[in-house]
C-alpha positions as protocol buffer text, in pm:
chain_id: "A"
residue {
  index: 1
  type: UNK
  ca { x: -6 y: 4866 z: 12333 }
}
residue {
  index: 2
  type: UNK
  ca { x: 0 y: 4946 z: 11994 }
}
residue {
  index: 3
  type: UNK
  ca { x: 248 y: 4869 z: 11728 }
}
residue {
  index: 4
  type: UNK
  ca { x: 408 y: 5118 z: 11516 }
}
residue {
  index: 5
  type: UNK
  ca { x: 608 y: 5075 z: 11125 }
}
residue {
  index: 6
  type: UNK
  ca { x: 765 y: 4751 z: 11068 }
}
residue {
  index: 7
  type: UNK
  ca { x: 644 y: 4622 z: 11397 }
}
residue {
  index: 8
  type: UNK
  ca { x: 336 y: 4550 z: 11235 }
}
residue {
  index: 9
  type: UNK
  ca { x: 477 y: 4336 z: 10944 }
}
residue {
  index: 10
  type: UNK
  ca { x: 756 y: 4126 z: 11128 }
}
residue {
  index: 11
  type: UNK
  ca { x: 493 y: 3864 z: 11307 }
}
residue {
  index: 12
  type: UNK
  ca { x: 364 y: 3831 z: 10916 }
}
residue {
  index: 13
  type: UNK
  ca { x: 723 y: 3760 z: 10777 }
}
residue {
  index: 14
  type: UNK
  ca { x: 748 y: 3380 z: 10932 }
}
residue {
  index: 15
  type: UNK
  ca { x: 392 y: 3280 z: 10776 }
}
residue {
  index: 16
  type: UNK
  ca { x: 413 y: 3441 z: 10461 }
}
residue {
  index: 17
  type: UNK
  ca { x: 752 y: 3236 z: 10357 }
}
residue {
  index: 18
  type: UNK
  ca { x: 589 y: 2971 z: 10532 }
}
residue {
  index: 19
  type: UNK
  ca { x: 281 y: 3028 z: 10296 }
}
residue {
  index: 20
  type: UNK
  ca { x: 524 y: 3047 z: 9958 }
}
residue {
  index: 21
  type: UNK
  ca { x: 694 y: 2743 z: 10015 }
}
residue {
  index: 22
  type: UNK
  ca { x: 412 y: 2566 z: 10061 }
}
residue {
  index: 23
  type: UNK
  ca { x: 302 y: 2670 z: 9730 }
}
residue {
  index: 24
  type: UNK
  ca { x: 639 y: 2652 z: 9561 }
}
residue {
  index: 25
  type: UNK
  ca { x: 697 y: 2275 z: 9683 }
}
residue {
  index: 26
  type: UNK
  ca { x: 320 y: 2204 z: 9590 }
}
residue {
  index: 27
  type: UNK
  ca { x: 419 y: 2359 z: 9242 }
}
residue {
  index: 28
  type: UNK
  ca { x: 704 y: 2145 z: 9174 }
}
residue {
  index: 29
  type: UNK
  ca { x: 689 y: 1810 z: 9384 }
}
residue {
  index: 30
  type: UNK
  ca { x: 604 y: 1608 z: 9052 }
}
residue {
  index: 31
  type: UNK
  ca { x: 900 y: 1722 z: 8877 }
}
residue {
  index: 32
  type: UNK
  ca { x: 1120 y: 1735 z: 9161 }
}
residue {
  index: 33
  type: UNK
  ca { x: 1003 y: 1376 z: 9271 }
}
residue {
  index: 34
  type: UNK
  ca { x: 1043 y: 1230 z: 8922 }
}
residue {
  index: 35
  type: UNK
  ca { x: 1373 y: 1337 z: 8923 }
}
residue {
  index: 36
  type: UNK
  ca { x: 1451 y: 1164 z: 9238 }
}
residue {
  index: 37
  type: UNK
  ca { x: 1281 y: 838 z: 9129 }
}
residue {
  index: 38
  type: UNK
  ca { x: 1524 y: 877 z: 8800 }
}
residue {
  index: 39
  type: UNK
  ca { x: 1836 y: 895 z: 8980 }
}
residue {
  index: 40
  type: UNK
  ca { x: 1725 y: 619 z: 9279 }
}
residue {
  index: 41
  type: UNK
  ca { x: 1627 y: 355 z: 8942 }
}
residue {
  index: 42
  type: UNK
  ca { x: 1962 y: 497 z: 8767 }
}
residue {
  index: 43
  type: UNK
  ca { x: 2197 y: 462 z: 9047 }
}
residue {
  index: 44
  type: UNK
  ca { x: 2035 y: 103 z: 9210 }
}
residue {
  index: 45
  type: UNK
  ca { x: 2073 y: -49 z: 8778 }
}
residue {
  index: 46
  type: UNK
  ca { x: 2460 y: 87 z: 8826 }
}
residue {
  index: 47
  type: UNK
  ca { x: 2487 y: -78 z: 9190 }
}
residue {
  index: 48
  type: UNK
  ca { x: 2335 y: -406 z: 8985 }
}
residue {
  index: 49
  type: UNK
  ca { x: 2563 y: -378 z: 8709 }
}
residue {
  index: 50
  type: UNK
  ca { x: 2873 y: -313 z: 8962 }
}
residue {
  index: 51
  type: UNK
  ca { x: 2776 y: -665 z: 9080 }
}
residue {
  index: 52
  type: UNK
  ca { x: 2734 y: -883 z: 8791 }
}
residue {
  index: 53
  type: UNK
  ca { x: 3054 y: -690 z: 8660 }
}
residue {
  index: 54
  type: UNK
  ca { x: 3235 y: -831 z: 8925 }
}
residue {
  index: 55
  type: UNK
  ca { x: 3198 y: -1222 z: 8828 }
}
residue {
  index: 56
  type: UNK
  ca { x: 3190 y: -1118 z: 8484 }
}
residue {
  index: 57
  type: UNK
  ca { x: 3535 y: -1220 z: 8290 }
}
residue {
  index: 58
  type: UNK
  ca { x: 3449 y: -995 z: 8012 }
}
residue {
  index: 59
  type: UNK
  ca { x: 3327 y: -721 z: 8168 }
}
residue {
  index: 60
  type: UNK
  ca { x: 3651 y: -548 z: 8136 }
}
residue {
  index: 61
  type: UNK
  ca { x: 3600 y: -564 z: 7766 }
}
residue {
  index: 62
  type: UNK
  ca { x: 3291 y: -426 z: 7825 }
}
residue {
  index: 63
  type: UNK
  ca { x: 3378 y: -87 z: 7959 }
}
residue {
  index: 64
  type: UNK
  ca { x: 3699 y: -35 z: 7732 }
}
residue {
  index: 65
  type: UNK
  ca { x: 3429 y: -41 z: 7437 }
}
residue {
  index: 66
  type: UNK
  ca { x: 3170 y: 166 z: 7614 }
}
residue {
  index: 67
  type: UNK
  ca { x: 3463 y: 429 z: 7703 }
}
residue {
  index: 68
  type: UNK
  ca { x: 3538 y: 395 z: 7317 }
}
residue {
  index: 69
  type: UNK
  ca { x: 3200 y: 490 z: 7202 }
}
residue {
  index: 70
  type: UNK
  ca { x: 3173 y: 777 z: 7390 }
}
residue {
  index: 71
  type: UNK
  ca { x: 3475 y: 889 z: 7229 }
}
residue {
  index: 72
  type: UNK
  ca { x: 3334 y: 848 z: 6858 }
}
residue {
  index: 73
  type: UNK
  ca { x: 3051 y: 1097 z: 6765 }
}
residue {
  index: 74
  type: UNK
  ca { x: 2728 y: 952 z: 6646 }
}
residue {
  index: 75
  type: UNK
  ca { x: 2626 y: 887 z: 6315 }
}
residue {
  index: 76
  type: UNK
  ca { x: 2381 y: 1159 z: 6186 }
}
residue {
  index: 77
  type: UNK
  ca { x: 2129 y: 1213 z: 5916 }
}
residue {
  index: 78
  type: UNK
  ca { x: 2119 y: 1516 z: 5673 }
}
residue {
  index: 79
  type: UNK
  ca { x: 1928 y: 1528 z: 5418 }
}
residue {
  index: 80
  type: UNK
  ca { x: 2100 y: 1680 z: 5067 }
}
residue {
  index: 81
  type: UNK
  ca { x: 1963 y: 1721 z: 4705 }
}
residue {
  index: 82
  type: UNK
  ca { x: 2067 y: 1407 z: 4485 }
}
residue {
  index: 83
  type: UNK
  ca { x: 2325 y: 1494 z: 4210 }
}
residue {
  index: 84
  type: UNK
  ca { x: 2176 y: 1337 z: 3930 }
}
residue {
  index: 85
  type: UNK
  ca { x: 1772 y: 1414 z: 4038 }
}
residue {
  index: 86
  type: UNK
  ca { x: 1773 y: 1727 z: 4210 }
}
residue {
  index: 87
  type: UNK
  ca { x: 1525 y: 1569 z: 4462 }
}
residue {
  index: 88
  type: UNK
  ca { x: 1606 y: 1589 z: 4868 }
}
residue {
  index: 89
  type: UNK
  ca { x: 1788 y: 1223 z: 4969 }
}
residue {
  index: 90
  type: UNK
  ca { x: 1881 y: 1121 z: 5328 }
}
residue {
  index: 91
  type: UNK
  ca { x: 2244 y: 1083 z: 5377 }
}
residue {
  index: 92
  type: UNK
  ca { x: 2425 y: 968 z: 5677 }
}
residue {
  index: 93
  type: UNK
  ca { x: 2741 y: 1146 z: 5829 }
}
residue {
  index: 94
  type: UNK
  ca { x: 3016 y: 994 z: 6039 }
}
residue {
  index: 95
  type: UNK
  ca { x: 3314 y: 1209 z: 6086 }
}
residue {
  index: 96
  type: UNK
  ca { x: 3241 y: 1464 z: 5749 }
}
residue {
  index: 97
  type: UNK
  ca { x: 3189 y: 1153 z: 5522 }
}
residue {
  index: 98
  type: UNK
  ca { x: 2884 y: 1082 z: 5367 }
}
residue {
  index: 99
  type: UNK
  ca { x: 2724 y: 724 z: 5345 }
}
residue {
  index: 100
  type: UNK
  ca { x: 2432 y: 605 z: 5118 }
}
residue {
  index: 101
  type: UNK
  ca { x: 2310 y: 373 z: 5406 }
}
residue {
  index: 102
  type: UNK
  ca { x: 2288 y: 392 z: 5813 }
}
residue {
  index: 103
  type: UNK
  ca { x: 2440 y: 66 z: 5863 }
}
residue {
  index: 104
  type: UNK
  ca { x: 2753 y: 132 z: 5628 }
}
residue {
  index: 105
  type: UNK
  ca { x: 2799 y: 425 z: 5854 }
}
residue {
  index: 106
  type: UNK
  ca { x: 2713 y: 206 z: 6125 }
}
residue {
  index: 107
  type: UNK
  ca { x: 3016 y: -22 z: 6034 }
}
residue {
  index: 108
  type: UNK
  ca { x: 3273 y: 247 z: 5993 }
}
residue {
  index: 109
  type: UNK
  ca { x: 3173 y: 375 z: 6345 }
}
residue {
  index: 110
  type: UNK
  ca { x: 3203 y: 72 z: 6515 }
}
residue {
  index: 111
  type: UNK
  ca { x: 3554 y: -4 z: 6321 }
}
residue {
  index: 112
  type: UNK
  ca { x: 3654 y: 352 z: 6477 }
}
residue {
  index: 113
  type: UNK
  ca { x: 3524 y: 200 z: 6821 }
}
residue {
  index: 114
  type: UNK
  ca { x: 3736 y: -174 z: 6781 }
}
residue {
  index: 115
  type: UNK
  ca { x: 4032 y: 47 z: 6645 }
}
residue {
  index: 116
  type: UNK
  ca { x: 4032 y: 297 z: 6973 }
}
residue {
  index: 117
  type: UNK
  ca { x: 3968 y: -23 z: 7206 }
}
residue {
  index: 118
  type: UNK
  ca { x: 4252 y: -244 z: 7011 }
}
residue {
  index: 119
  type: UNK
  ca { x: 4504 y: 49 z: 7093 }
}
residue {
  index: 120
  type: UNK
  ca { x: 4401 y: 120 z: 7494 }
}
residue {
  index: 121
  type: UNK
  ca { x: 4510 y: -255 z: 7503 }
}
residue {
  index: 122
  type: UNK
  ca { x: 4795 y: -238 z: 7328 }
}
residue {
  index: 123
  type: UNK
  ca { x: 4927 y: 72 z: 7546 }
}
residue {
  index: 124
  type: UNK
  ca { x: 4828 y: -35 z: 7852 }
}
residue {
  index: 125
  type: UNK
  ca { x: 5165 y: -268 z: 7914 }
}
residue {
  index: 126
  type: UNK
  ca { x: 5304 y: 37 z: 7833 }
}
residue {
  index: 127
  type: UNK
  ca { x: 5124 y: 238 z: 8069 }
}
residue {
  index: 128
  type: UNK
  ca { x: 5121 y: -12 z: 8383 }
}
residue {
  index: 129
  type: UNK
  ca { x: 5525 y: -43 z: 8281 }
}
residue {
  index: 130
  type: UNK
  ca { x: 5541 y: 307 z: 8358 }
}
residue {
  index: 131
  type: UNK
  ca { x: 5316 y: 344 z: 8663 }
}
residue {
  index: 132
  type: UNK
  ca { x: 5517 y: 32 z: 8814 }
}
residue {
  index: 133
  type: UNK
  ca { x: 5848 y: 211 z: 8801 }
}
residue {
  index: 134
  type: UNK
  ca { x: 5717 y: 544 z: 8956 }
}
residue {
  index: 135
  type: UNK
  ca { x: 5587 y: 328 z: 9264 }
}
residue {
  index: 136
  type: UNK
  ca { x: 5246 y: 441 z: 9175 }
}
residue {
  index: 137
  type: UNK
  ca { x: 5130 y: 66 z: 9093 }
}
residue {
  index: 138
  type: UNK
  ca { x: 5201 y: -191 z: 9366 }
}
C-alpha cells in the first residue's frame, strides 16, 4: 500500500512536536525552574510572616507603614552642575525638591510615610463608623 500527499507527513506530525518540546523545555528549564524556586521561597517567607503576624501586637503598625511607603516615591539621585563651581554634584530628589544629602531626603520621606500612616488612623473611626451603619461591619 502506498501512501500518497499528506498521508506521508501526518505519522511525522506527533514526533516532531514531540521532538520541539523536548528541546524548548530543555532550552528553558533553568529559567523556568528558577522562577518557580523564587515564588515557592517568596510565598513560604509570606506564609512565615502571616504567622508571626498573628501573635504580633504591632504588626498592625507594621503593614499601615509598609502600605505607606509604597505610596511615597523613592528618593533618587541626579547629578546637576554646582552653582558656584560649575563642576557635576550629586543631588538627591524627593517629590521635585532637591537635598544636599541622602539622609535629609531620607528624613523628609519617612515624615511623608508617619504623616500618611498618622491620618489612615485617624480616619479609620471614621471609616469603621460608616461601614457599621451600612451593615457591612458586624
Amino acid at each position: 500500500m502506498a501512501y500518497h500527499g499528506a498521508a506521508v507527513l501526518y505519522p511525522l506530525l506527533p514526533i516532531t512536536v514531540l521532538i520541539v518540546a523536548g528541546l524548548f523545555l530543555y532550552r528553558y528549564h533553568r529559567p523556568v525552574m528558577a522562577a518557580l524556586k523564587r515564588f515557592d521561597r517568596e510565598n513560604r517567607d509570606r506564609k512565615v510572616a502571616e504567622l508571626r503576624d498573628r501573635t504580633d501586637m504591632l504588626a498592625h503598625f507594621r503593614h499601615t507603614i509598609a502600605r505607606a511607603e509604597e505610596q511615597v516615591e523613592e528618593v533618587g539621585e541626579i547629578s546637576v552642575s554646582d552653582a558656584r563651581t560649575g563642576t557635576q554634584v550629586t543631588r538627591f530628589l524627593f517629590e521635585g525638591e532637591q537635598f544636599a544629602t541622602r539622609g535629609e531626603a531620607e528624613r523628609v520621606r519617612a515624615d511623608k510615610v508617619r504623616k500618611l500612616a498618622r491620618d489612615f488612623y485617624l480616619e479609620l473611626p471614621t471609616a469603621l463608623a460608616a461601614r457599621r451603619q451600612d451593615g457591612k461591619l458586624r
